[in-house]
C-alpha positions in Angstrom: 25.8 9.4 -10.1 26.0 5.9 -8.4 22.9 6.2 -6.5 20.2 8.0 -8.8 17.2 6.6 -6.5 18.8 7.5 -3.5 18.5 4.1 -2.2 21.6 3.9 0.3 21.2 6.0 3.5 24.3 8.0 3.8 23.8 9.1 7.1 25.0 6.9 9.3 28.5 7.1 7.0 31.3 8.9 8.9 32.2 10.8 6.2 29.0 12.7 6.2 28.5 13.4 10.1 28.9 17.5 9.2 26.4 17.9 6.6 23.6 15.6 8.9 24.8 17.6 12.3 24.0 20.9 10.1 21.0 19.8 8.7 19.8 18.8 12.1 20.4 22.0 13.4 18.1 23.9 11.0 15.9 21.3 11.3 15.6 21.7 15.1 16.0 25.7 14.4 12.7 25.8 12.7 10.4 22.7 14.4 10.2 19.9 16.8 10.1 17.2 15.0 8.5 15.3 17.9 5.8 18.0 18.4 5.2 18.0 14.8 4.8 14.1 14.4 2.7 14.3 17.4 0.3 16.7 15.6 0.3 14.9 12.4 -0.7 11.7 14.2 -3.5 13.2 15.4 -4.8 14.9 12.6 -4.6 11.5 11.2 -6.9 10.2 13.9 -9.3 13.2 13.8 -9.8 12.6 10.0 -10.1 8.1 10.4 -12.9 9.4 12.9 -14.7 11.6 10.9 -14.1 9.1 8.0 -15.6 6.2 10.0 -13.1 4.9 11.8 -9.8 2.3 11.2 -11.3 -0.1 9.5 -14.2 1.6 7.6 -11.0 3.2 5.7 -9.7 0.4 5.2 -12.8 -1.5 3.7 -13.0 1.5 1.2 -9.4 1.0 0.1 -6.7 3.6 -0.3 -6.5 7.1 -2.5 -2.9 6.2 -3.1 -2.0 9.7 -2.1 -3.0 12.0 0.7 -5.8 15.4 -0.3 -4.3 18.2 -0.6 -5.4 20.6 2.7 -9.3 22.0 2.2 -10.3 19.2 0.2 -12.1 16.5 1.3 -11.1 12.6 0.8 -13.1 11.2 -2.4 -13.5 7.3 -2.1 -15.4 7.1 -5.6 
C-alpha cells in the first residue's frame, strides 16, 4: 500500500471521478450534507452556551475528543 495513512486526497484524480460521483450519490440519497452541517453547528452552539460560552470552553481546555451522545462534558 503506498499510502497507509491516507494522506493524499484521491479525489480530485481523474482516474477516480466514478467511484467519488457514486459515493456522492448515496451520500446525497441518504442526507444533505448542508442541512446536516447546519444542524451540527448548532448543536455545537447550543452546547458552548449551556457550557458557558466560547471562551469559558476555552479557558477550561479541550477533552481531546467529543462525549459520546447522553453524556455530559467532564472538564475534571
Amino acid at each position: 500500500m503506498s499510502d497507509p495513512e491516507e494522506t493524499k486526497d484521491l479525489a480530485p484524480d481523474p482516474s477516480h471521478a466514478r467511484i467519488v460521483a457514486e459515493c456522492k450519490a448515496k451520500l446525497l440519497a441518504i442526507c444533505d450534507p448542508q442541512e446536516v452541517d447546519r444542524r451540527a453547528k448548532a448543536r455545537q452552539a447550543e452546547l458552548l452556551e449551556a457550557n458557558g460560552g466560547r471562551e469559558a470552553v476555552i479557558a477550561r481546555g479541550d477533552l481531546g475528543f467529543t462525549p459520546a451522545p447522553g453524556f455530559a462534558a467532564d472538564f475534571q
